[in-house]
C-alpha positions as CSV (number, residue, x, y, z in Angstrom):
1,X,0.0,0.0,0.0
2,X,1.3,3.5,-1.1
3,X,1.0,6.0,1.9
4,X,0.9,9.7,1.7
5,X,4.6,10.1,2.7
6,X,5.9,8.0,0.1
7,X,3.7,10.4,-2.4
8,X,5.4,13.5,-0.7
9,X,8.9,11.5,-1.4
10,X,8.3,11.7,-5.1
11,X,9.5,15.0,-6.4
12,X,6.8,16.1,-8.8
13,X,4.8,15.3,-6.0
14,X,6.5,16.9,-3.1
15,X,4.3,20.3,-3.7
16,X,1.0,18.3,-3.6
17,X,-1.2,19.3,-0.3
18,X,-1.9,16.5,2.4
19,X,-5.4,15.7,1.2
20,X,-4.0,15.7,-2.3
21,X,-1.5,13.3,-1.5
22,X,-4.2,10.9,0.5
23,X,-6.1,10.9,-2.6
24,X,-3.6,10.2,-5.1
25,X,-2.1,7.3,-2.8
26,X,-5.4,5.6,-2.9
27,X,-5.4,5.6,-6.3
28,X,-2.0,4.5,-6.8
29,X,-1.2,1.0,-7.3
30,X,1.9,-0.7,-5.1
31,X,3.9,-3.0,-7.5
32,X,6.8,-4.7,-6.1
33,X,9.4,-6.0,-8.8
34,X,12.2,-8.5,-8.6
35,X,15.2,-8.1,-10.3
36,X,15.4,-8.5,-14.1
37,X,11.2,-7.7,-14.0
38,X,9.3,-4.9,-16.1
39,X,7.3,-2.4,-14.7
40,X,6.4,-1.4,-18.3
41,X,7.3,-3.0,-21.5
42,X,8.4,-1.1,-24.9
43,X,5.2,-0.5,-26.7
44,X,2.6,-0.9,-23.5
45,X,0.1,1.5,-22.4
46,X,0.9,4.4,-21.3
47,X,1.0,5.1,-17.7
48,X,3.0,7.4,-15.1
49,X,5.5,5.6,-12.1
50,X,7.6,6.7,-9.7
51,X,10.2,4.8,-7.9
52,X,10.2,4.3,-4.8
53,X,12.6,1.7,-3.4
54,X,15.4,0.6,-5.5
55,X,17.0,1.1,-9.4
56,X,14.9,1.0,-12.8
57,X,16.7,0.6,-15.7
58,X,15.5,2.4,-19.0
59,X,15.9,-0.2,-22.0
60,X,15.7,0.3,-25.5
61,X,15.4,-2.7,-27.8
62,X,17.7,-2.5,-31.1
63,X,18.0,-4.6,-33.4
64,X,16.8,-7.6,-31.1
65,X,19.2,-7.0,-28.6
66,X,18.2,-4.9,-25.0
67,X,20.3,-1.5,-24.4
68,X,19.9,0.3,-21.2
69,X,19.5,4.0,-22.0
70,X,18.9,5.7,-18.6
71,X,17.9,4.8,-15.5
72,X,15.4,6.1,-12.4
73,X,16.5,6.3,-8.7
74,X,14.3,6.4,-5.7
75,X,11.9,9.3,-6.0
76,X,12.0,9.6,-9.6
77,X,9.4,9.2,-12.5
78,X,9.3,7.7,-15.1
79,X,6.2,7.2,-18.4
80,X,6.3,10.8,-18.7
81,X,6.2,10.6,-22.4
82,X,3.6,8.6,-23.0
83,X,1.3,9.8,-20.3
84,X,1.9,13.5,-21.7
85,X,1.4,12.6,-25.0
86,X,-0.9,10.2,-25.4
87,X,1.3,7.6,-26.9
88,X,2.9,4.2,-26.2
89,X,6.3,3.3,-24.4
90,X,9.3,4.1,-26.5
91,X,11.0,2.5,-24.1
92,X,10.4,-0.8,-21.2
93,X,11.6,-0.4,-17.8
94,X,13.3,-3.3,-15.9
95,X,14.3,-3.2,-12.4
96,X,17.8,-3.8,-12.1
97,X,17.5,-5.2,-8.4
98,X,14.5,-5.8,-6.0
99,X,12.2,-2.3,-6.1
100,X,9.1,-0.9,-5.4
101,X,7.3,1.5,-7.9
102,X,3.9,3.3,-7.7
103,X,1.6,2.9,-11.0
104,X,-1.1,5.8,-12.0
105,X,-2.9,5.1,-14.7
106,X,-3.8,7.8,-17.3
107,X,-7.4,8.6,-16.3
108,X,-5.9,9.0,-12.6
109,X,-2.8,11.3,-13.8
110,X,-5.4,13.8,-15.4
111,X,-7.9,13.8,-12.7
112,X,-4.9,14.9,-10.3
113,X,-3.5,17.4,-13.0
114,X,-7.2,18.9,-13.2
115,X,-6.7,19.9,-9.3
116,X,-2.6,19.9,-9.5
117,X,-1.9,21.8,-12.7
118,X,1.7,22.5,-11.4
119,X,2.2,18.9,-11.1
120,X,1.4,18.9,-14.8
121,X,3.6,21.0,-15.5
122,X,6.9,19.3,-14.0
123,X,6.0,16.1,-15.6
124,X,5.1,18.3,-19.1
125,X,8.7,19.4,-18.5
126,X,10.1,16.5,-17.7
127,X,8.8,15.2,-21.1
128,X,10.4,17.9,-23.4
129,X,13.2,17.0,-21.1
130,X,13.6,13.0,-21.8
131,X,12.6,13.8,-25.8
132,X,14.8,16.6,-26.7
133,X,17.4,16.7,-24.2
134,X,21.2,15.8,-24.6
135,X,20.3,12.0,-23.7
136,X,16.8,12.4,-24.9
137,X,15.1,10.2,-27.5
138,X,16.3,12.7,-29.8
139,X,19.4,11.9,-28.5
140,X,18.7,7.9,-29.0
141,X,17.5,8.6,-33.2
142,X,19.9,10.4,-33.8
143,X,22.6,8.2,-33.4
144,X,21.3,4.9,-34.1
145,X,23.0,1.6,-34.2
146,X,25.0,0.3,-37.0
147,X,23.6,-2.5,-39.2
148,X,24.4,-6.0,-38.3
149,X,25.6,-6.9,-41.6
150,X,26.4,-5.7,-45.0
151,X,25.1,-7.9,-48.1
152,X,26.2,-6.9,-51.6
153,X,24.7,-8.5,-54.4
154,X,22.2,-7.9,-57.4
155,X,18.5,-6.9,-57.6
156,X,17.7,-10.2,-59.4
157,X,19.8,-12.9,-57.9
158,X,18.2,-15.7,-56.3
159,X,20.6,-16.1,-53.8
160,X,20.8,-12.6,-52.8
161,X,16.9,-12.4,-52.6
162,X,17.0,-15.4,-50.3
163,X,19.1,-14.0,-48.3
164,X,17.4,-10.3,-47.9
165,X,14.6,-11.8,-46.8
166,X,15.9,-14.1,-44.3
167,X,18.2,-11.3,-42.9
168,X,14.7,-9.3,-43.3
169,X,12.3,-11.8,-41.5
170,X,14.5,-12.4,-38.6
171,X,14.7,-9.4,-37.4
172,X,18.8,-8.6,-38.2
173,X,19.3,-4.9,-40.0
174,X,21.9,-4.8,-42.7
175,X,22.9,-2.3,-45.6
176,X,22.5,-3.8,-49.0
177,X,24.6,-2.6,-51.9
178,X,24.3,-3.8,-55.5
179,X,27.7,-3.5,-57.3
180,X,28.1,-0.7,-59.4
181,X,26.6,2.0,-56.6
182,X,28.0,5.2,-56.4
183,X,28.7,5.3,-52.8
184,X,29.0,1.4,-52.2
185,X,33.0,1.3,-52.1
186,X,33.0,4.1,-49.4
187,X,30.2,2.0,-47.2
188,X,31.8,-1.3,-48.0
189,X,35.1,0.2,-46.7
190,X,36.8,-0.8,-50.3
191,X,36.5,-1.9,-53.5
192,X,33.0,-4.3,-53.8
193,X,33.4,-7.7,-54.0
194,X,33.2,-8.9,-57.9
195,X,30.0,-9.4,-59.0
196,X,30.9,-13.9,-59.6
197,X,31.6,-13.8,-55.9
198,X,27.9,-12.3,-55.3
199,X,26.4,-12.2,-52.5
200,X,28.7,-11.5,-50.2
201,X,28.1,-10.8,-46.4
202,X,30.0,-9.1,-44.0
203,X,28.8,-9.2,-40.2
204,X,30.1,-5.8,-39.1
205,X,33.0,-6.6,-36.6
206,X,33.0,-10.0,-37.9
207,X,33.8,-11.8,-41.0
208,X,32.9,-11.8,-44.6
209,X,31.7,-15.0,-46.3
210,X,31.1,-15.5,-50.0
211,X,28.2,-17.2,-51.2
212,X,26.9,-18.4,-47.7
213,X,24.3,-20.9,-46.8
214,X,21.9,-19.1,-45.2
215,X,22.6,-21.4,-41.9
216,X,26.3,-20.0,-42.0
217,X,24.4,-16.5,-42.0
218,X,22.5,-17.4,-39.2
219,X,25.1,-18.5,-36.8
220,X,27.6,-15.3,-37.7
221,X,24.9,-12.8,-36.9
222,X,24.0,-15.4,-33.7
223,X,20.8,-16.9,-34.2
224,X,19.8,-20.4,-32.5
225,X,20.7,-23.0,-34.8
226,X,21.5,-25.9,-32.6
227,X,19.2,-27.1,-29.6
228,X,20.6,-26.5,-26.2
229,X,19.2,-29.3,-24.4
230,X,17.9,-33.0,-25.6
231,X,14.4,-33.2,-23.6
232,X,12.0,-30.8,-23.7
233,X,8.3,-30.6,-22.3
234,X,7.2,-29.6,-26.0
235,X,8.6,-29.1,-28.9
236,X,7.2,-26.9,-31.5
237,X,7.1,-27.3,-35.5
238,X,6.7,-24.0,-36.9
239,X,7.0,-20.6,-36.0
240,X,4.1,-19.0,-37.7
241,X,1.2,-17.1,-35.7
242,X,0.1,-20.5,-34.1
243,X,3.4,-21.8,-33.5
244,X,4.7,-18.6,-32.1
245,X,1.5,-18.5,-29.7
246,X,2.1,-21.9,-28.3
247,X,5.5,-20.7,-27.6
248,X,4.6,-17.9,-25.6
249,X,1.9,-19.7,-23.6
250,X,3.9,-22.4,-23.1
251,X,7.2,-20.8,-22.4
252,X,5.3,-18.2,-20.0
253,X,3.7,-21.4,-18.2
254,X,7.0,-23.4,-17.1
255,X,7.3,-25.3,-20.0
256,X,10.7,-25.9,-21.1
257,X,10.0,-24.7,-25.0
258,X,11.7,-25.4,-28.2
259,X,10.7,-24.3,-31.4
260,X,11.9,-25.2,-35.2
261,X,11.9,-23.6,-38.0
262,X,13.3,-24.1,-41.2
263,X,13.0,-20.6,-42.8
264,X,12.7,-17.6,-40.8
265,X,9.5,-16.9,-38.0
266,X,5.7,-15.2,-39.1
267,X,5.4,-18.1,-41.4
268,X,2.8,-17.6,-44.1
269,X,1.4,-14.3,-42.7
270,X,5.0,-13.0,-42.1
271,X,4.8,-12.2,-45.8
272,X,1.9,-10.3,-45.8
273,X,1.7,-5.9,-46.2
274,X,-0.7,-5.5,-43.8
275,X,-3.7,-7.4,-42.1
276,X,-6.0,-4.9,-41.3
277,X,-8.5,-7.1,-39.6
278,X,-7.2,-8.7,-36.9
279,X,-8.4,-8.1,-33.5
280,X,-6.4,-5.3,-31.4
281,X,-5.0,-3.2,-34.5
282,X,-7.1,-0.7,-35.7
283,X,-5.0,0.6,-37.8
284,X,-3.8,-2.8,-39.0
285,X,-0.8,-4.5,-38.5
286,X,1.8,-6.4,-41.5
287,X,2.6,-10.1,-40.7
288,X,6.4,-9.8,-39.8
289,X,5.4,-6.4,-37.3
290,X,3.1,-8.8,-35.3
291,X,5.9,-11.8,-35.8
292,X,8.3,-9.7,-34.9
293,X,6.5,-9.4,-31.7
294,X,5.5,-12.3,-31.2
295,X,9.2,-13.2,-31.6
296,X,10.4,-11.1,-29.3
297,X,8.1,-12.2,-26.4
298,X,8.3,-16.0,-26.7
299,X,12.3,-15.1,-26.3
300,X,11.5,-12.5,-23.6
301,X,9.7,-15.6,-22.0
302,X,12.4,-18.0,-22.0
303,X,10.9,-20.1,-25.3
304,X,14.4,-21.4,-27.2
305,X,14.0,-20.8,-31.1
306,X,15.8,-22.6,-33.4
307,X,16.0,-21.5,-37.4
308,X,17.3,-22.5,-40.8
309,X,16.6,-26.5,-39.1
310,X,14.0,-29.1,-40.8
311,X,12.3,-32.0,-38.8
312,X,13.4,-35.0,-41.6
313,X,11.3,-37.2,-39.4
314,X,9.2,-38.2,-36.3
315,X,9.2,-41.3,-34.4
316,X,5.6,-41.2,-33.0
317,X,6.2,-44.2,-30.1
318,X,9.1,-42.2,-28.3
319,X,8.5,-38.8,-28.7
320,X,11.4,-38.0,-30.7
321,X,11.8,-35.3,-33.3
322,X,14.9,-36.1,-36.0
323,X,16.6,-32.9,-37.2
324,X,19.1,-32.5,-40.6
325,X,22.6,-32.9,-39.5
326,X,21.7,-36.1,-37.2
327,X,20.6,-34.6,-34.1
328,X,18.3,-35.6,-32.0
329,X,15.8,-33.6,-29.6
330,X,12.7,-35.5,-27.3
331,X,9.9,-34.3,-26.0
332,X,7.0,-35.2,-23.8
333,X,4.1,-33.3,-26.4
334,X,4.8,-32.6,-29.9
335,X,2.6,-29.8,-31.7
336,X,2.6,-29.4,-35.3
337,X,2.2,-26.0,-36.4
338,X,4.5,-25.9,-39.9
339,X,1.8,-24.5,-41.5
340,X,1.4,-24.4,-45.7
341,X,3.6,-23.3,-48.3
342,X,2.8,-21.2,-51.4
343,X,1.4,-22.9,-54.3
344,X,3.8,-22.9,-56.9
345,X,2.8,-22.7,-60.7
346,X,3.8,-25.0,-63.6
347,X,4.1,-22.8,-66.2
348,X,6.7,-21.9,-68.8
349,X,9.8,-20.0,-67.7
350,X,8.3,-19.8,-64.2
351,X,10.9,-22.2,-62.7
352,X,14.2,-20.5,-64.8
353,X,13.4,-17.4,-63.0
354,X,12.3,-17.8,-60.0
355,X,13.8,-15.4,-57.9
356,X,14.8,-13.1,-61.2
357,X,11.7,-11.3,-61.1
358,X,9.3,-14.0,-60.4
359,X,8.2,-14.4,-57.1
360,X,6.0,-16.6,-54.6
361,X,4.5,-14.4,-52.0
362,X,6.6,-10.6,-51.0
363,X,7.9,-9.1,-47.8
364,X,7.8,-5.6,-47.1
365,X,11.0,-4.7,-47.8
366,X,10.8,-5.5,-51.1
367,X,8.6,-2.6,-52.0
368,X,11.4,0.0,-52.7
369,X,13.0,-2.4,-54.9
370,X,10.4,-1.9,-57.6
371,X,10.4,1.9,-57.2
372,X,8.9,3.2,-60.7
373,X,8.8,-0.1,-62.1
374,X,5.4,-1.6,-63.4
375,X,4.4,-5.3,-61.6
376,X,1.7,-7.9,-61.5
377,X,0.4,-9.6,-59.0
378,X,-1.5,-13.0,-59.9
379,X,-4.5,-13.8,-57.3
380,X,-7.6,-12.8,-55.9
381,X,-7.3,-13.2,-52.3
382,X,-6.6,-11.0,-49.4
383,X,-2.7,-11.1,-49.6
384,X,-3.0,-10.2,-53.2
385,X,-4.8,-7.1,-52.4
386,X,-3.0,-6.3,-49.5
387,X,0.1,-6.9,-51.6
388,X,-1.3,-4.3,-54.5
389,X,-1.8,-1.3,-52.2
390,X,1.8,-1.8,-50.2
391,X,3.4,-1.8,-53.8
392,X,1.5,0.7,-55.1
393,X,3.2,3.5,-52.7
394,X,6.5,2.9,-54.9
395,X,5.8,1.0,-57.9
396,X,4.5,3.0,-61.1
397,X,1.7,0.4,-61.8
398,X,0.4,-2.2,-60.3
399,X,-1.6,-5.2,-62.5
400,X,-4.3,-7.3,-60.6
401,X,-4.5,-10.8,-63.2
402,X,-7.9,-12.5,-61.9
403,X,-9.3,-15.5,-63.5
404,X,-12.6,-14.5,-62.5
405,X,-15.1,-11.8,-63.7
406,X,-14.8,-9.6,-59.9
407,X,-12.6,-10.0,-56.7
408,X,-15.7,-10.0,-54.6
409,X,-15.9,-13.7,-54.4
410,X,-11.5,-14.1,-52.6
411,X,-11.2,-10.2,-51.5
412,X,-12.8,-8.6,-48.3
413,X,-15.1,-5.3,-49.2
414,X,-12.7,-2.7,-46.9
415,X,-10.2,-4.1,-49.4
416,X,-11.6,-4.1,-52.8
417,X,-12.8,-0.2,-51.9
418,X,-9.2,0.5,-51.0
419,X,-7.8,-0.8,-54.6
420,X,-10.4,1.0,-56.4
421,X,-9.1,4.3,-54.9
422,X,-5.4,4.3,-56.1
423,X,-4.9,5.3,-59.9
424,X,-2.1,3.4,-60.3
425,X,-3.6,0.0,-59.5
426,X,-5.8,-1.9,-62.4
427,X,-7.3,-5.2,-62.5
428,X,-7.4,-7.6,-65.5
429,X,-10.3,-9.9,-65.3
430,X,-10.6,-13.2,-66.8
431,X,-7.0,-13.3,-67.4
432,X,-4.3,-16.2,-67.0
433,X,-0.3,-16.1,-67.2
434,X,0.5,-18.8,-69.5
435,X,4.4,-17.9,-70.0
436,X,6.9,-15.5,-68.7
437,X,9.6,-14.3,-70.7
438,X,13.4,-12.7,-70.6
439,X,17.0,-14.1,-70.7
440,X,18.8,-13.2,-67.2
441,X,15.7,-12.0,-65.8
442,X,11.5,-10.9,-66.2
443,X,11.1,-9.1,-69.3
444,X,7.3,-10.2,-70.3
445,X,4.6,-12.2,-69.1
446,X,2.3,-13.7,-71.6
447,X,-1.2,-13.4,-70.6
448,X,-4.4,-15.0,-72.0
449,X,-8.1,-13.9,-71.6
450,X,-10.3,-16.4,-71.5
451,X,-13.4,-14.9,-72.1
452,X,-12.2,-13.7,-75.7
453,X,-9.2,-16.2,-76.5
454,X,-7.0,-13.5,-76.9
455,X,-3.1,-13.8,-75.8
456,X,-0.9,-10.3,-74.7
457,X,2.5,-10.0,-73.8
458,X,2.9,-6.8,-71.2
459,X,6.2,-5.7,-70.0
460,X,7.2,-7.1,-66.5
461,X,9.5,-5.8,-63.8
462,X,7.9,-8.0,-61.3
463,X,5.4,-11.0,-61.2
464,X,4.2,-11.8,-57.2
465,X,2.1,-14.7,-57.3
466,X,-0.5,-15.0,-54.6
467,X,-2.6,-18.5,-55.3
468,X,-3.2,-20.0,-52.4
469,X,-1.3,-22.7,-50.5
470,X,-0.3,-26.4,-50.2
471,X,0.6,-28.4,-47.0
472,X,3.6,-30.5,-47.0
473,X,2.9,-33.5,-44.5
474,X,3.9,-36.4,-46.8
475,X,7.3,-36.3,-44.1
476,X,5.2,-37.3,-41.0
477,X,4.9,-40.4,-39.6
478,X,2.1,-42.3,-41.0
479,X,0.5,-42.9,-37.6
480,X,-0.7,-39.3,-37.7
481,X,-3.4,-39.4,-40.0
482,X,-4.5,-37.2,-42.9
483,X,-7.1,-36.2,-44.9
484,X,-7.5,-36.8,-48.3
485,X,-6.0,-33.3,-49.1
486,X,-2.9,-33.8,-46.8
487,X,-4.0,-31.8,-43.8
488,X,-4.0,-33.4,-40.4
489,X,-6.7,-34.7,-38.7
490,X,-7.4,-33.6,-35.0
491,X,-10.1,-34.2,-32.3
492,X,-12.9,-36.2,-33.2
493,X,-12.0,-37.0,-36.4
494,X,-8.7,-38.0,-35.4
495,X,-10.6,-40.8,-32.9
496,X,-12.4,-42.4,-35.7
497,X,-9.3,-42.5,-37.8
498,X,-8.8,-45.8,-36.7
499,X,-5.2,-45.6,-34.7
500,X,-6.5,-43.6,-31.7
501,X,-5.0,-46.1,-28.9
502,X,-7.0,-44.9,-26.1
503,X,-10.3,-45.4,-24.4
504,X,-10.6,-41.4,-23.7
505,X,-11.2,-39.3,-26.9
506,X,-8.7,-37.1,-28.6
507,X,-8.7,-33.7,-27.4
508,X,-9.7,-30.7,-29.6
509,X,-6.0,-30.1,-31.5
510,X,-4.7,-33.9,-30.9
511,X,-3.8,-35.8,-33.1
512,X,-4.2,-39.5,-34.2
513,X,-0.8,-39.8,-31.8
514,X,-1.4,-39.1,-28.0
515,X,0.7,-36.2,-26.8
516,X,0.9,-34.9,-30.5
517,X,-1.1,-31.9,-31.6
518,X,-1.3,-29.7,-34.8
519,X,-2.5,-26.2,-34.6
520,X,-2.9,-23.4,-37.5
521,X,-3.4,-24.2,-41.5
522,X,-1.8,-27.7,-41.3
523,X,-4.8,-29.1,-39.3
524,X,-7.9,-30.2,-41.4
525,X,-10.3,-27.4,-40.5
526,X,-11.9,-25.0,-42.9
527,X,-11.3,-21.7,-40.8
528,X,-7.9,-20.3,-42.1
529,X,-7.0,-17.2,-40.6
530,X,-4.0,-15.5,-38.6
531,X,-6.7,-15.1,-35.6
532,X,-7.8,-18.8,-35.7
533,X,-4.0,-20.1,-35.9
534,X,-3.1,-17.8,-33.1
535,X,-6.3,-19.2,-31.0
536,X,-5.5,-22.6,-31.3
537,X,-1.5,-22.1,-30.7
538,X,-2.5,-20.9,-27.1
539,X,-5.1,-23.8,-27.1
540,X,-2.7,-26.5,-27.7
541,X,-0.6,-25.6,-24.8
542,X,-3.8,-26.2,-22.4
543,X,-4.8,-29.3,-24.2
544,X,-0.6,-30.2,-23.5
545,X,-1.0,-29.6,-19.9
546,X,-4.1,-32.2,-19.6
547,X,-2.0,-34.8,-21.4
548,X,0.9,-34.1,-19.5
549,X,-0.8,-34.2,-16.1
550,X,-2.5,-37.8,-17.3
551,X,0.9,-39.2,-18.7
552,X,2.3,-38.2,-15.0
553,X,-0.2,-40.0,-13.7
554,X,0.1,-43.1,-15.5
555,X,-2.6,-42.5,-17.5
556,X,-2.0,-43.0,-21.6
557,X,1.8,-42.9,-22.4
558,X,3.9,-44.4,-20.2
559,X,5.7,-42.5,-17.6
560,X,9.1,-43.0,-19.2
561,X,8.2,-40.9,-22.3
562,X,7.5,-37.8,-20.0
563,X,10.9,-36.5,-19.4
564,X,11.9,-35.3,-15.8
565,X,10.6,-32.6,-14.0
566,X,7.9,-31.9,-16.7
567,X,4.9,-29.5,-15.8
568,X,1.7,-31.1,-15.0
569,X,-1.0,-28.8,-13.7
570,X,-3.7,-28.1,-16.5
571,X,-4.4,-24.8,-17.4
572,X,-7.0,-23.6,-19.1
């Protein structure tokens, strides 16, 4: 309980009258913090604290990795920013040893700023204070952090796309330079690397690599590529939405978490502009902004994520999950969340340049890249449209192909109003690509309309394809059963498969294997949607702890494939 002397202590208090004080202590909450614990978090609600007991550490994430920027000593405040202007944390606030902090919340600040005004006007000046002075956030933007890594390499290289976008997707800055740029010898520190060597990466610091597997790339700039332990309560397969939500609830319920992932985390919906209707973000939100946060709190958590690895295979009886290179991790729940992949077309010349100018989904960092260039985008769906008006801001036309006579029947309304109201954006109905075109990269694409027969060749800088998506299950074990189009079967119809073992039923996201679940767009179930996958990621960790509390029991599974010391209370 906050008492009126420990208000007075505060100094943007300390003019406040006794009854002022009283009032403003009852309406104060008392939060203790332990070492290493946030009172706020970068990017929360705003709110005003003061210290009172103990050391606060201001911390600002860059570039994934936590920099303490200031701190606050006993009697201090801190939230000034974005309880003055409205706005979110640019910063969190960690204790850096056992402390004790009041919490007002906003409507509370500007009830006792209506009656205090001078009080408003310390913490108003202590504001303009932490933005624009000498160690200010002006301060902090103005002298930001140097990239990670430098890649040179071409536009229109495969394996200098590849790796953009999983430098991109994970979260690591780097400078690209393409050889040939004006100032690329002064930021490369010397003459570029010849183009035959291409790309070439340089972790600043570090050292430079030629042609690298992307796994070489991941272990330079430090990312988990090798499992740290060989039992784990649950293991993971996927870190898309639902994967990346079963690693936060499980991680931030005791579980000892491990997840893999073979390209980079967001998955599917990582790749997408902007989803502008999922729950929370009014404004919307792109897939790798809300995997990027998602990222950062499963690691915050204590999940263990693992990239650039594959699952080869599964042996269903003990638990154990088979990665590339031989090793071998177990766990005591398994849950499937690798999601789909993009549907890839046959068609001629697709295949010869891939990666030259044809492309299978798009990140958001490839938008400048086609700065005054005219693209297409082949599909009809959501991700296409979103896709359209994130290119349109740079490209100098954007071409909808459709196959059908509207979007109406793939596209949301909010979204087909939004393409009708940029000039540069056009949709060509009843039209198919049947051929792309050029020698060392997209020249053309030959279209067909097949509502008049007719076949035109337009100019291409750019062809995203957005058709939908396949699942790739043929790897599991075949006592996890499928359906006929490959997805796997969970709950009920996973117990009249024919291989449930048990006499109790399958729960909701189990599959035809006790102890194994499958959340997201690889489970058979007709709702596909970044909401729904992140639902049932969180669900499979409840449906985990039943199972685990049974197999502790002796219930199911025998003990011995629980590994020691694994969690057992449900929670739901």
């Amino acid at each position: 309980m906050v008492t009126a002397e420990e208000v007075a202590s505060v100094g943007v208090f300390s003019s406040l009258d006794v009854g002022d004080r009283e009032r403003l202590a009852r309406a104060a909450a008392d939060v203790t913090l332990l070492p290493g614990e946030f009172a706020a978090q970068e990017g929360e609600e705003r709110a005003l604290f003061a210290l009172l007991e103990g050391s606060i550490e201001a911390v600002k994430t860059v570039d994934g990795v936590e920099r303490v920027v200031g701190r606050r000593r006993p009697g201090e405040v801190f939230g000034e920013v974005p309880v003055t202007l409205g706005t979110l944390f640019p910063v969190g606030f960690r204790a850096a040893e056992r402390s004790r902090v009041l919490r007002l919340g906003p409507q509370d600040y500007h009830a006792l700023a209506a009656v205090a005004p001078e009080v408003a006007r310390a913490v108003g000046a202590l504001a303009a204070d932490r933005i624009s002075g000498p160690r200010g956030l002006q301060g902090l933007a103005a002298d930001p952090q140097p990239p990670r890594a430098l890649v040179v390499g071409e536009r229109l290289d495969p394996a200098c796309t590849q790796l953009r976008h999983f430098l991109d997707r994970n979260q690591v800055s780097f400078a690209w330079l393409q050889p040939g740029e004006a100032d690329g010898e002064a930021r490369w520190g010397g003459p570029l690397p010849d183009a035959r060597d291409c790309p070439v990466v340089r972790v600043i610091g570090g050292k430079t690599v030629v042609q690298p597997q992307v796994r070489r790339v991941a272990e330079l700039v430090g990312l988990g590529t090798e499992p740290l332990e060989a039992d784990y309560d649950v293991v993971v397969v996927g870190a898309g939405p639902s994967g990346l939500a079963a690693a936060v609830y499980g991680s931030s319920e005791g579980l000892r978490t491990l997840v893999v992932e073979r390209e980079a985390p967001g998955g599917q919906a990582g790749t997408s502009s902007r989803i502008e209707n999922y729950l929370g973000f009014p404004s919307g939100v792109s897939g790798d902004e809300l995997a990027s946060r998602a990222l950062q709190q499963a690691r915050r958590l204590g999940a263990e994520i693992l990239v650039t690895r594959t699952i080869t295979r599964i042996d269903a009886a003990r638990h154990e999950l088979h990665l590339d290179c031989d090793d071998v991790v177990r766990a005591a729940a398994i849950i499937l969340a690798c999601g789909v992949s993009w549907r890839r077309l046959e068609i001629e010349g697709f295949d010869r340049l891939a990666g030259k100018g044809v492309s299978y989904g798009a990140v958001r960092s490839e938008a400048p890249n086609v700065h005054g260039l005219d693209i297409q985008i082949v599909g009809a769906g959501n991700s296409a449209g979103q896709a359209a008006m994130f290119f349109s801001t740079h490209a100098r036309s954007v071409t909808i192909l459709c196959r059908g006579d509207n979007l109406k029947k793939g596209m949301s309304h909010y979204l087909i109003e939004q393409l009708a109201a940029r000039d540069n954006i056009h949709t060509l109905f009843h039209s198919e690509v049947i051929a792309a075109h050029g020698e060392t990269s997209l020249e053309e694409i030959e279209v067909a309309n097949s509502s008049t027969g007719e076949t035109t060749r337009l100019p291409s800088n750019g062809l995203f394809i957005f058709i939908g998506a396949d699942v790739e299950t043929a790897w599991l074990p075949s006592e996890i059963k499928l359906d006929t189009r490959g997805f796997i079967l969970t709950g009920a119809e996973a117990g009249v498969s024919g291989s449930w073992p048990l006499e109790r039923d399958p729960y909701l996201l189990e599959t035809s294997v006790p102890g194994i679940f499958a959340c997201g767009d690889v489970r058979s179930s007709p709702i596909k949607r970044v909401a729904a996958a992140v639902g049932e990621g969180s669900m499979a960790i409840a449906f985990v702890h039943q199972y685990l509390g049974e197999a502790t029991a002796g219930q199911g599974l025998p003990i011995e494939a629980v590994p020691a010391g694994t969690a057992s209370t449900p929670s739901l």
